[in-house]
N, C-alpha and C positions, 0 to 999 in steps of 0.2 A: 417580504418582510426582512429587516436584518435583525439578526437575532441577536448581534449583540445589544441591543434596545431592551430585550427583554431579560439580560443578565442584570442581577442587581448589585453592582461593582460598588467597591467602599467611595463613601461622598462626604468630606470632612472639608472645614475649611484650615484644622491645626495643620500648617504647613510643613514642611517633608527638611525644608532647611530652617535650623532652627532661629539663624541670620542674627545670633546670641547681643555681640557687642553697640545693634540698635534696638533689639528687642527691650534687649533687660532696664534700658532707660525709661522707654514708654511701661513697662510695669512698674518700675518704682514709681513712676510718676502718679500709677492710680496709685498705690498706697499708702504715698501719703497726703491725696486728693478724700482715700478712706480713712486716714490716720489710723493705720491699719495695726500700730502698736498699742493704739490706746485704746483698740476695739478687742485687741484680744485680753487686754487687761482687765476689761469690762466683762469680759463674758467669762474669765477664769474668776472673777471677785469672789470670796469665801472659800475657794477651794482650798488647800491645806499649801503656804509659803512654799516654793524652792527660788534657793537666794544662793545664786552662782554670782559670785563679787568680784567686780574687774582688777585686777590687776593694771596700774595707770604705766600706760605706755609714756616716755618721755616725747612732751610737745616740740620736737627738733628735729625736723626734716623728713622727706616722705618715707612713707611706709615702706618697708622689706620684706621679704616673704618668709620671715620669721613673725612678722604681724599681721599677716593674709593669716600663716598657719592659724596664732594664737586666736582672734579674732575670731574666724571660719567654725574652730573646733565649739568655742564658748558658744557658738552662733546654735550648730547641730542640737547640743545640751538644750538650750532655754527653747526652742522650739518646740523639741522632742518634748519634753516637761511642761510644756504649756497645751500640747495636745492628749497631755494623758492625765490626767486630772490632777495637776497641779498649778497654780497660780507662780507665774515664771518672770520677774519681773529683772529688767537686766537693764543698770546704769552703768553705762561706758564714763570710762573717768582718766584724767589725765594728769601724770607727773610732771610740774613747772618748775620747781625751784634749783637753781645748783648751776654748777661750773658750765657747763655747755652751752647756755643762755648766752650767759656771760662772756663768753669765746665767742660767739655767734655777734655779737653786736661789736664785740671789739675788730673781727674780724671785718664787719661792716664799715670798721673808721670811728667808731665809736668812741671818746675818748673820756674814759670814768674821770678822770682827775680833774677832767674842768667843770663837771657841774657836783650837786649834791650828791649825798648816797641817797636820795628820794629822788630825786631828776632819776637818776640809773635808776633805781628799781621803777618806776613808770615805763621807761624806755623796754626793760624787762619783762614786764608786764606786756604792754602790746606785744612785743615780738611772741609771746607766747600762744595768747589770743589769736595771732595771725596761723600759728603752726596749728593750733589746735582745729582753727576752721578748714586746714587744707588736710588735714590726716581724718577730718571726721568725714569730709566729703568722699574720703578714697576709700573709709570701710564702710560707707551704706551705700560706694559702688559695689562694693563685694558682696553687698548683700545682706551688709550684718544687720536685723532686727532691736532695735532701744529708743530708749527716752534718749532721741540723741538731743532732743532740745533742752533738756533737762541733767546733764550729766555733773559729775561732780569732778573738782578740778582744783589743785593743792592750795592756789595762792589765794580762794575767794578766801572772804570774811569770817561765813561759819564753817567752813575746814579749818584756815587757823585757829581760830575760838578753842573749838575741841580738840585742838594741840595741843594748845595750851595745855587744857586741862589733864591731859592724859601726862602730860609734863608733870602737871602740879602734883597731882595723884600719885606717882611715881616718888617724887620728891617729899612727898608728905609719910610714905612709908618707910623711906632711906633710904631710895634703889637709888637716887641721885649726889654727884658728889664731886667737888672740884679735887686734882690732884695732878701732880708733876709726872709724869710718867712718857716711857718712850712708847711713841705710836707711829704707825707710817705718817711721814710725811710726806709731800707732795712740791719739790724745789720748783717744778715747773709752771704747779699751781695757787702754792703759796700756802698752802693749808693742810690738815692735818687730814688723813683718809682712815673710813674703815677698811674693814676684810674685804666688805664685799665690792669696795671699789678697785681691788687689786686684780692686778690679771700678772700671770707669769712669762717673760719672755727671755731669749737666750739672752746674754753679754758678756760681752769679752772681761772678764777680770784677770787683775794682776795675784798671782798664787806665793805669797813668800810666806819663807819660815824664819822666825825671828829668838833671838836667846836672851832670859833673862838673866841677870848676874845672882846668886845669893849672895844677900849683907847678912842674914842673919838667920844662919840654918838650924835654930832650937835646938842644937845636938843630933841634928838627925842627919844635916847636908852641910856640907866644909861650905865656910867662905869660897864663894868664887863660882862653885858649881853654876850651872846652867839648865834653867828651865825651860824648853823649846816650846813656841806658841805657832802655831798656823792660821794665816786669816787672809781672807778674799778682800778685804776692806781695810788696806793699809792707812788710808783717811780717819780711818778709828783710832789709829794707835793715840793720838796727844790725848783723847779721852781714858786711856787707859787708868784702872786704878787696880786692879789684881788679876791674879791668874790664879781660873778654878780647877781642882782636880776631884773627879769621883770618889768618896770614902773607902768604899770596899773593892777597886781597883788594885794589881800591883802594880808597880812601877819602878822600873831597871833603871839601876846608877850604873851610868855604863863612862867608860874612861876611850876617849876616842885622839890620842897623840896626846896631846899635853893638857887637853880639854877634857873638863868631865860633866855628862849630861843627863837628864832628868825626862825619859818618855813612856808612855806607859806602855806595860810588858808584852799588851797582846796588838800592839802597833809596832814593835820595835825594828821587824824585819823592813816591815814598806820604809820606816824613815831611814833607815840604812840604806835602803835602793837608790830612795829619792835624793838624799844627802851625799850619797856615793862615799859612805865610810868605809876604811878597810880597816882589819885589824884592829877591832872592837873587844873592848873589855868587859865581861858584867860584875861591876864590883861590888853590887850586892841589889836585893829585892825589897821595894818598902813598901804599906798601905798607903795609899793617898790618903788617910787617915793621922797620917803621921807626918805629913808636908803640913799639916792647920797651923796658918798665922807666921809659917816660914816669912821673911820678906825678902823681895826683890830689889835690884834698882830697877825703874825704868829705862830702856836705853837712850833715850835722847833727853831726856828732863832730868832736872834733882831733885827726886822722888821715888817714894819708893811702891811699887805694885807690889800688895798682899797676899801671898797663897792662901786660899778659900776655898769651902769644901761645898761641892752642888751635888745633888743628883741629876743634872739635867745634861752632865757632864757622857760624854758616850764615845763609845770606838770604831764609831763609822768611817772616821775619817778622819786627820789631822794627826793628833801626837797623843794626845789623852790630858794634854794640859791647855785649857782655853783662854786664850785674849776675854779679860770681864771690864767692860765700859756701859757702865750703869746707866748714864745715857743715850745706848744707843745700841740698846738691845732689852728684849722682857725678860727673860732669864737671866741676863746680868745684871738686870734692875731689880727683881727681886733676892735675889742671894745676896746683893751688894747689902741691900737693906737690910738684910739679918749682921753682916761685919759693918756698918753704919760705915760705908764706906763714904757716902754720900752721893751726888748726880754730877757728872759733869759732862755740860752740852757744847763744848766749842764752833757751834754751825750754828750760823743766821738761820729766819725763812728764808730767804733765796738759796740758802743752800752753799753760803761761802762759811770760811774758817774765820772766826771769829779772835779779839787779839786774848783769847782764854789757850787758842795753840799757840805760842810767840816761835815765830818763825816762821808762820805759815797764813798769819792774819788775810781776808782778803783774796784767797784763792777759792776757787771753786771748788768742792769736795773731791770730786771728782778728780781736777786737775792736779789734787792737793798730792796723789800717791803718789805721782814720780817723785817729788823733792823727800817727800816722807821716805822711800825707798833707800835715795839717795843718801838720808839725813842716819840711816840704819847699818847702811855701808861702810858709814864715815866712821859711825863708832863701832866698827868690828861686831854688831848685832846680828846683821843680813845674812844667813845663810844658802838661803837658796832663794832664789826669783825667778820664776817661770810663768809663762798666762794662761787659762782656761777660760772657756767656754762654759756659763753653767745658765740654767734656770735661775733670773731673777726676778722680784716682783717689781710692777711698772705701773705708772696710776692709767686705767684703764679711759682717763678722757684723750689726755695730753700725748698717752704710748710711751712714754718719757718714765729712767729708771726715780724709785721713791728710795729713800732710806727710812733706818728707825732711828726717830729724833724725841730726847725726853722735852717735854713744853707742859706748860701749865693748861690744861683741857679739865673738859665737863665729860663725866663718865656715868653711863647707867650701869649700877654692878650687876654683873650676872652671876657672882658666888653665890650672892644672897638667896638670888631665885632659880638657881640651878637647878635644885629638885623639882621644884613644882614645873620646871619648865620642862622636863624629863619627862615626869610623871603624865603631863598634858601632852607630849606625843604620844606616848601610848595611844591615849582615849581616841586618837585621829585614825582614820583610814586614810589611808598613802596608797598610789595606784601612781607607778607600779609600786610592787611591797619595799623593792629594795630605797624607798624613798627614805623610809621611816630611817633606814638606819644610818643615812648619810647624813640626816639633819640630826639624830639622837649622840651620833659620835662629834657632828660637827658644836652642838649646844653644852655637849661632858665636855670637849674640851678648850673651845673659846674662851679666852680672857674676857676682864670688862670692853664696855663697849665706850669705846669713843664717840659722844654725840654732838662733839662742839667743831666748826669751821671756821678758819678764818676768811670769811670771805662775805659779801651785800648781799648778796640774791639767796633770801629762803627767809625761813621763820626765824625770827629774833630768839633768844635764849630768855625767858623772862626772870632776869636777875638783877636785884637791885644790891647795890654795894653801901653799906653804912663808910662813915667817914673813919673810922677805925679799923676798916677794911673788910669789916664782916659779912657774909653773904647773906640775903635777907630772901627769904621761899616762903611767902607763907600761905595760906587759905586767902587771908584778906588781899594780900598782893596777884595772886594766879586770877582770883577772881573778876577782882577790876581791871587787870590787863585783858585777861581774854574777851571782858566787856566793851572794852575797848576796841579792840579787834573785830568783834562781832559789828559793831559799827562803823568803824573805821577803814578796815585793815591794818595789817601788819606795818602798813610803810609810816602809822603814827608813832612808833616806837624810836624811827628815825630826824623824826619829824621836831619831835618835841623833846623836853628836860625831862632827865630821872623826876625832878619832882611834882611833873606836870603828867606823870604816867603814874604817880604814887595815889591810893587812895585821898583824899581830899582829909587834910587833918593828921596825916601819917606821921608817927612816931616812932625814934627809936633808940632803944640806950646808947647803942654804937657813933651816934650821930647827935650829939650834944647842943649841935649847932643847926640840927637842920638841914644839914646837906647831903645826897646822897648823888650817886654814879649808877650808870645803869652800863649792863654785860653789853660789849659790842659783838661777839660772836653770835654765829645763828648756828643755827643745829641742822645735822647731819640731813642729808635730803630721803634716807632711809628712814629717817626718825620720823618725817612726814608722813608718808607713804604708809611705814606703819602704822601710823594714828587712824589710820581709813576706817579701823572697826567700828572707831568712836566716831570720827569724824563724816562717815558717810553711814556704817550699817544704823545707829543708832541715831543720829542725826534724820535721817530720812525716817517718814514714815510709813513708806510702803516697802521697808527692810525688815532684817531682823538678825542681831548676833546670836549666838555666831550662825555664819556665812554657814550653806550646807557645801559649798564646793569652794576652794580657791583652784586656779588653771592656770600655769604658768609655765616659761619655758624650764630646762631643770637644772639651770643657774640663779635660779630664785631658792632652790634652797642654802646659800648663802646669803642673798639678799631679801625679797618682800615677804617671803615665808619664813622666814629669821626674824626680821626685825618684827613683823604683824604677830607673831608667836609671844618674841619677847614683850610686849607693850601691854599685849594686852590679856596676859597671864600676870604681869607685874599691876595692873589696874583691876583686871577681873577674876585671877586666880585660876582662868580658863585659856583652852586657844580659844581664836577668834572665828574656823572650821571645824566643823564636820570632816570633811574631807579636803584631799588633798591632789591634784591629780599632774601631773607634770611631761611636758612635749621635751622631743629632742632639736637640735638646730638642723637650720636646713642648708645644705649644700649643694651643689652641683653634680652633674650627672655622674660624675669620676668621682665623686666622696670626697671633695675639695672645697675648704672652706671659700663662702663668693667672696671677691675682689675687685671691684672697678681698674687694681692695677694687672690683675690677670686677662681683664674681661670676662668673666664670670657671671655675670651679675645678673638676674633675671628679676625686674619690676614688675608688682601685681597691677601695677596701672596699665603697663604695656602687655599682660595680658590678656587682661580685660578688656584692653581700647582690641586686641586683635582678638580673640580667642574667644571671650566673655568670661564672666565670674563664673558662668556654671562648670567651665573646666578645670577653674583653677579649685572652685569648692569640690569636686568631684576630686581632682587631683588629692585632696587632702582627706577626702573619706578613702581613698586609697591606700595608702602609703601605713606602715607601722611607724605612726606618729610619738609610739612613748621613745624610740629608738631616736638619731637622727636618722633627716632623710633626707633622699636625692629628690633634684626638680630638675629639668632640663628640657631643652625644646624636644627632641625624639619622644622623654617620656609622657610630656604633653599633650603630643600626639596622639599616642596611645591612649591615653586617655579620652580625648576628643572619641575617638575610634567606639568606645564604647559606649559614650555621650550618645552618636550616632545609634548605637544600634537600640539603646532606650530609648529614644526619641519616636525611632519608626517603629517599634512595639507599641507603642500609643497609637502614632498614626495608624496604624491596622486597625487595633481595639476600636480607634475614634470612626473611622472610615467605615468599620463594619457595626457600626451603634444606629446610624442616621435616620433610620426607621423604628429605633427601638426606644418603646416612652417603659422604662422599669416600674413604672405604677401598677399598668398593665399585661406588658409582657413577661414577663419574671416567674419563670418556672420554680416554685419549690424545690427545696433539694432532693426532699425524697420523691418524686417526679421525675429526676433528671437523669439521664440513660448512665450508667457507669462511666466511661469515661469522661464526661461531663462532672459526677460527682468526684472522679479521681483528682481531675482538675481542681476544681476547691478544696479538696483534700490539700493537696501541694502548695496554693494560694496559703493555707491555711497553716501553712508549716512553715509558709514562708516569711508569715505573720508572724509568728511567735519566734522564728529566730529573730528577726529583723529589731523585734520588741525584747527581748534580752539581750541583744546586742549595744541595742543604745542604751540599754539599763547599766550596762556592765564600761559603756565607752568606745564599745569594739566596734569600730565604725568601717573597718578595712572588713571586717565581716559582714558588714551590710551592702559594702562596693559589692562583693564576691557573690553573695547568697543572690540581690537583685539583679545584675548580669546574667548569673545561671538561669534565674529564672525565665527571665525575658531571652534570653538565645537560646535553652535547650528546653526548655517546661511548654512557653508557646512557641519562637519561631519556629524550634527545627520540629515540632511533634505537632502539639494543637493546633497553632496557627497553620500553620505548613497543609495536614491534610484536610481543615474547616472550609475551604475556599470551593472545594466541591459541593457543600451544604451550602455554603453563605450565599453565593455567589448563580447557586443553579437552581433552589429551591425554589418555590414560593414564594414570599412574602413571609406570612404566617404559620408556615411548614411549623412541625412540632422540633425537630431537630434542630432549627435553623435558632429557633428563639432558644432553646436549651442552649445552644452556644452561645446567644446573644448575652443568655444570661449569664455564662460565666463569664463574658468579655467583660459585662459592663460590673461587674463584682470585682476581676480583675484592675481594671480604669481606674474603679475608685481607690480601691484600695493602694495601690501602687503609688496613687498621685499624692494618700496620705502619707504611705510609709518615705517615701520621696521627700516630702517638702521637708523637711529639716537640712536637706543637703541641697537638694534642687528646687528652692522655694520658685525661683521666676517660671521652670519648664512647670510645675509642678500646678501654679495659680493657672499658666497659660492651658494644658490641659482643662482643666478645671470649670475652665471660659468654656470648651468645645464639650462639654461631660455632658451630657442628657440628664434629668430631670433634677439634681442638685439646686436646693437653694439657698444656699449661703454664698455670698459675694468675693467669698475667698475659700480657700484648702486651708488659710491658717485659723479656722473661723468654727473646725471640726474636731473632733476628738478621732484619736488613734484608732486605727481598727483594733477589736477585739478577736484572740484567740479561739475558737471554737471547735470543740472539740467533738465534732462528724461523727454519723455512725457509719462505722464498719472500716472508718479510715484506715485500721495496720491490714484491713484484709486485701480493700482495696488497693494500698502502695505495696504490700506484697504480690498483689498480683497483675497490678497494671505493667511493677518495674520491670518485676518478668517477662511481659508481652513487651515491654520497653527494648530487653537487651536482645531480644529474639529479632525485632523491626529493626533493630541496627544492625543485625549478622543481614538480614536482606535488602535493607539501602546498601552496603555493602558489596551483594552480588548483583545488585542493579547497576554500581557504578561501573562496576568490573564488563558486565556486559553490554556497556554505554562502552566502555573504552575500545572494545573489541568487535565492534559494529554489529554488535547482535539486535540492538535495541536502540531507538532514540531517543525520545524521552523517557522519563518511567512509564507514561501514561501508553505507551505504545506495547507494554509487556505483559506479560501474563508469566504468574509465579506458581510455580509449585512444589510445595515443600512435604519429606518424607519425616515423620518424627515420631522419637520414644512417647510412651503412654501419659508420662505427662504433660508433657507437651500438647500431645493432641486435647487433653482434657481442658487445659490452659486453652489453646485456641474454640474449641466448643464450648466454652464457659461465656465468651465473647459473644455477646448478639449484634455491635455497632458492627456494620460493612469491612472489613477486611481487603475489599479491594481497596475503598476511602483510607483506612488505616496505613496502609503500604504504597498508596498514590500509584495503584496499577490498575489495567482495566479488567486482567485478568485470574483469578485465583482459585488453587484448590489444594486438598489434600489429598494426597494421591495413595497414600501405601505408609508402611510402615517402615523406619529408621533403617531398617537392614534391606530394606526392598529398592533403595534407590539405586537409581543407573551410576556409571562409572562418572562420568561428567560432571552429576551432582557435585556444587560446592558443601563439603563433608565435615559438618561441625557435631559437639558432643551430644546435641539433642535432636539435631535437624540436619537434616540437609534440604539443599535449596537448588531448584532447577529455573532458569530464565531464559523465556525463550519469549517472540512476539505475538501478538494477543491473537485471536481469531477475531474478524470483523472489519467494520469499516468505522470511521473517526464521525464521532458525533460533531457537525460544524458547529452547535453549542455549546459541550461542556468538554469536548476532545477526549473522549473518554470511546476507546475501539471497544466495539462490543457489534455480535452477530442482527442484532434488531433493529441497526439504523436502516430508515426504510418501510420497516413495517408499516409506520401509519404515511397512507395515501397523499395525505393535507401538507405535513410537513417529511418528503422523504427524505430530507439531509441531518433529519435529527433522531435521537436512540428514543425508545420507548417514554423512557423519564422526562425527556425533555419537551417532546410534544406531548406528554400530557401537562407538563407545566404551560407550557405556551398557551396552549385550548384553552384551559381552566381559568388563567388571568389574563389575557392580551387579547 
């Protein structure tokens, strides 16, 4: 007979390689053969809403693993809350409108000028269409679960509709309002920018200090004197109309050769440095309070710059007297406004000098500082020129520097609803905490919001202009334009006459005649995006506002969590969340931002096409995602590594199931030998972390806790010495099925706490599970908590028999290395131990040699009675020496009784009577 015929060795057909990047194709493919979204929405119906709301990734080019991350994490959430009794329903949705389209087809050859603004916004349109189909195929490669048939997407009909309206609403309570003011502009884009389109980058600026003359020092400053200005932006000066100084500042009249000059007291040393004055005078100390309404000349023009009192005025840097150019700066805009200084913008859009500088008409802003310099020189103003290096802001499409340019723009005020918008962070949970207070300081101190652009591609502005020039908002106008839209789209506004977009019969005093003009600016792409609450949570009816989670990276608190805040506090008095939860960016293995000009760059396509998605999801239940984090092929690796080692903890469980139906075989708990029950004890702990883990987000706690589990709970302990039971028993042995039954308890459970992160290995298991009959894992509710008897007695006292079995794998290896022994199985142990100890060990009734995977065991004496050689620890010492007997050719287990039976003499006692009994 050959007796390994009658070993009953694990028989699985879930395979050993998970062979991930063909696998996970053929399982999307049943799922949505099962429409396997629509079946879970079906089976959570009535449970109580959780409404985790996308954040619309812009439809322009493939995905980066900043959108793996985003995506993956949303993915974990709506899973996790769909298997634990909530109704989880998750429409992916996508940002269309704005500048990068638009670049994107000019780039193509595109040429806006020769056809309509309707021909372009079509052309617009598809290209969008086309990105949105190739970015939705690359995140339901990833795995991500949604109505991806069904998602919501800026440029349809009823999104804009409910822009409008959120428009109208806004505008009907006064948060809307045309006005001149300076805002970033955008020379290379041609249009006006908010905040959160800015990003900061170095540039070389030119550094001069420049002297005003006094014409008329109110008694306070002689003719002549000299007010010093400091500014980065010599291009400003033809704008100039005054220079501010702080009220409760001093400021030293200082006499420097035959020159006498004006800088404030606690700057005075640096502009001496900087100026290289010697032999300075202070001929006296005055409040900047006492400089109001001095005048200056200009130095290049014949006019005169005002001295004007601000607070915004400060001594960080410069002289303590500031260059104020009303248009073309916000605090010189509003202080100018209070001395009715007036605006003045001498720069085009494109960003050239307008003939409002005479002398400089025609140059590019930029180019405009040499001659300015130059023009400063001439009139003995220039004192010093020098360049610097500083942080400036850049428009974030183009990379290209922006200025602030005053222009005639559509503004949402945020004075008005500052508090309420205050007060509505509060009421949010932000996760992490420090979120709250970056959007709380960034909402106190943002100015209004710019929400008008010059540019075709987005939502129209719905504003109609009487012939008097009045601006016309009303109920009856919002209403039948968004009606319009909701049938049309947006591109009828371009399409058609102001008075062909006017309700039918429309009247108005301003317009005598009948005629009216409609706004050619569209509004901010922010401004869209914010409208989501209305335009998708409310809009939809399988949503609900507010959102219980928004998820985004933690540059959205500037942007979609800014503007979705503002909108719809201004329309609903509320945020649009519940919460609030925010990722950091992803970089490279060295903490460097990726770059295609570095080579950096890691695509989740090409991890996917190599690696599969369950490494790159796993990668991201990894990592401390609120931080940034690193990706890189090694850490990948590592990754995969532990991919591996869950993968074949199934396969064991599944390979040692194959004879087990749980209907029938499933031991009771209280039935099940102690370490058996210890086992579910630990299963059970492992449950309830894993399940306040995802409660809380902590998903890098769920990589950790499940790893532990699977390499030290079963491989290296359960698994590790079961294989004597599994594998030599019986069939029906009572111990064998006690294991069986914690295996298949383990399986399931594992595969449920699993599938939020590893839905593909998770279904695939699933497929091989014994007696399950739901068609999928996503198809089950979360394991439950349970809370075992005797469990603290039990994990106190298994852990202990735990740290005791690892002091003697320990001296098994030692005596492996030192040719005492060959395998374990060839050893016999004997350990000397204090009174606990030994109670501890007699308290054990499972096998001890099984336990310590030897053939030989005892206790020999007491802790102080051990020989010198004993390996000598606080409780135990531990003797290893080779077993007595000879090797069972069944279960290799040396013991004195192989032989005994006649029939089979190459097997030990146990094994031929296993053999006789079934074979």
């Amino acid at each position: 007979m050959d007796y390994k015929d009658t070993l009953l060795m694990p028989k699985t057909e879930f395979p050993m390689r998970g062979n991930l990047p063909k696998k996970e194709p053929e399982i999307q493919e049943k799922w949505n053969e099962l429409n396997i979204y629509q079946k879970v929405q079906e089976r959570t119906k009535g449970k109580p809403l959780f409404v985790l709301h996308d954040g619309p990734p812009y439809a322009n080019g493939n995905l980066h693993m900043g959108h793996a991350l985003n995506k993956t994490l949303k993915d974990f959430i709506v899973r996790y809350k769909s298997m634990s009794g909530y109704c989880a329903p998750y429409v992916p949705g996508w940002d269309t409108h704005g500048l990068p389209i638009e670049q994107a087809l000019t780039n193509k050859g595109v040429n806006r000028k020769e056809m309509t603004v309707a021909e372009f916004r079509e052309l617009c349109t598809k290209y969008a269409y086309e990105q949105i189909d190739n970015q939705r195929n690359e995140f339901k490669r990833i795995g991500v679960r949604g109505d991806w048939e069904n998602p919501y997407i800026t440029l349809t009909p009823s999104y804009e509709a409910q822009q409008i309206q959120v428009f109208g609403e806004m505008a009907k309570k006064g948060y809307i309002y045309k006005g001149k003011k300076p805002v970033y502009w955008s020379p290379s884009s041609e249009s006006a920018l908010a905040e959160a389109e800015i990003e900061y980058k170095d540039k070389r600026s030119p550094s001069i200090y420049v002297s005003f003359s006094v014409e008329d020092g109110k008694g306070v400053l002689d003719q002549g004197t000299k007010l010093i200005i400091w500014t980065t932006t010599p291009w400003t000066l033809p704008a100039n109309l005054g220079i501010a100084v702080h009220p409760e500042l001093n400021y030293s009249v200082v006499k420097v050769g035959k020159d006498t000059f004006v800088v404030a007291q606690s700057l005075l040393e640096e502009v001496t440095n900087v100026l290289e004055w010697e032999n300075i005078e202070i001929v006296k100390t005055i409040k900047g309070s006492e400089l109001d309404r001095v005048t200056t000349k200009h130095p290049f023009y014949d006019r005169e710059s005002l001295v004007i009192l601000g607070e915004h005025v400060t001594v960080d840097s410069g002289t303590g007297c500031v260059h104020t150019a009303p248009g073309h700066g916000e605090d010189d805009f509003y202080v100018g406004q209070k001395y009715d200084l007036g605006v003045l913008c001498p720069v085009d859009d494109r960003g050239h000098m307008t003939d409002e500088a005479p002398g400089f008409e025609g140059l590019f802003y930029d180019a405009a500082n040499k001659p300015i310099t130059e023009k400063l020189e001439e009139s003995g103003a220039l004192l010093k020129l020098e360049f610097i290096t500083h942080s400036y802001p850049h428009d974030w499409r183009t990379k290209k520097p922006v200025i602030y340019r005053a222009t005639s723009q559509w503004f949402a005020s945020i004075d008005d609803i500052r508090e309420e918008l205050l007060d509505a962070i509060k009421e949010v949970k932000w996760v992490p905490n420090w979120g709250e207070i970056r959007i709380f300081n960034m909402v106190r101190d943002r100015g209004d919001w710019c929400i008008s652009r010059q540019r075709v591609w987005g939502v129209p502005i719905p504003v109609f202009y009487a012939e008097n020039g009045e601006s016309i908002i009303t109920d009856e106008t919002i209403d039948h334009v968004a009606k319009l839209f909701r049938e049309h789209g947006s591109n009828i506004w371009f399409e058609k006459e102001a008075k062909d977009l006017l309700p039918e019969g429309f009247e108005h005093p301003g317009s005598p005649n009948g005629t009216f003009t409609k706004e050619s600016d569209i509004m901010d792409v922010w401004f869209d995006s914010g409208s989501s609450h209305q335009s998708v949570l409310v809009e939809r009816e399988d949503l609900q506002r507010p959102a219980d989670l928004y998820l985004e990276g933690s540059d959205q608190y500037r942007g979609w969590f800014n503007s979705s805040l503002t909108t719809a506090v201004a329309v609903t008095g509320k945020a649009p969340y519940k919460g609030v939860l925010s990722h950091g960016f992803v970089l490279d293995g060295q903490g460097r931002k990726m770059s295609k000009s570095v080579g950096n760059v890691i695509e989740p396509s090409k991890v996917t096409n190599q690696m599969g998605a369950e490494i790159l999801r796993l990668w991201v239940a990894s990592v401390d995602y609120q931080a940034d984090v690193r990706v890189s092929d090694p850490i990948l690796k590592q990754v995969s590594e532990v991919y591996r080692k869950i993968r074949n903890t199934f396969r064991f469980l599944l390979g040692n199931l194959n004879d087990f139906n749980p209907a029938e075989d499933s031991i009771a708990y209280e039935n099940l030998r102690e370490v058996d029950q210890f086992m579910l004890v630990k299963l059970n702990s492992l449950i309830k972390t894993v399940s306040e883990s995802y409660d809380k987000y902590e998903f890098a706690n769920i990589y950790h806790a499940v790893n532990n589990f699977c390499t030290l709970d079963l491989s290296s302990f359960y698994m590790d010495f079961a294989k004597d039971v599994l594998y030599i028993e019986a069939k029906d042995n009572y111990e064998r099925r006690a294991m069986q039954t914690v295996m298949y308890e383990s399986v399931v459970a594992l595969a449920k706490l699993l599938s939020p992160i590893l839905p593909h290995t998770a279904d695939e298991v699933w497929s091989h599970t014994p007696g399950v009959e739901e068609e999928s894992v996503q198809l089950t509710d979360f394991p439950e908590y349970k809370q075992l008897d005797r469990a603290d007695e039990l994990t106190d006292k298994w852990q202990a028999f735990l740290d005791l079995r690892d002091e003697v794998l320990k001296a098994l290896e030692e005596a492996r290395n030192e040719k005492v022994i060959g395998k374990s199985l060839t050893a016999k142990v004997t350990l000397y131990v204090d009174e606990d100890t030994k109670n501890l060990l007699d308290s054990i009734k499972e096998s001890k040699k099984q336990l310590f995977i030897v053939s030989g065991y005892e206790v020999a004496g007491a802790l102080e009675d051990a020989p010198e050689h004993a390996l000598k620890l606080n409780h135990a010492a531990i003797v290893v020496e080779k077993a007595d007997g000879e090797t069972c050719e069944r279960c290799w287990v040396v013991t004195p009784d192989v032989g005994e039976d006649k029939d089979h003499p190459t097997l030990c006692t146990r094994c031929a009577t296993v053999v006789k009994e079934n074979f």
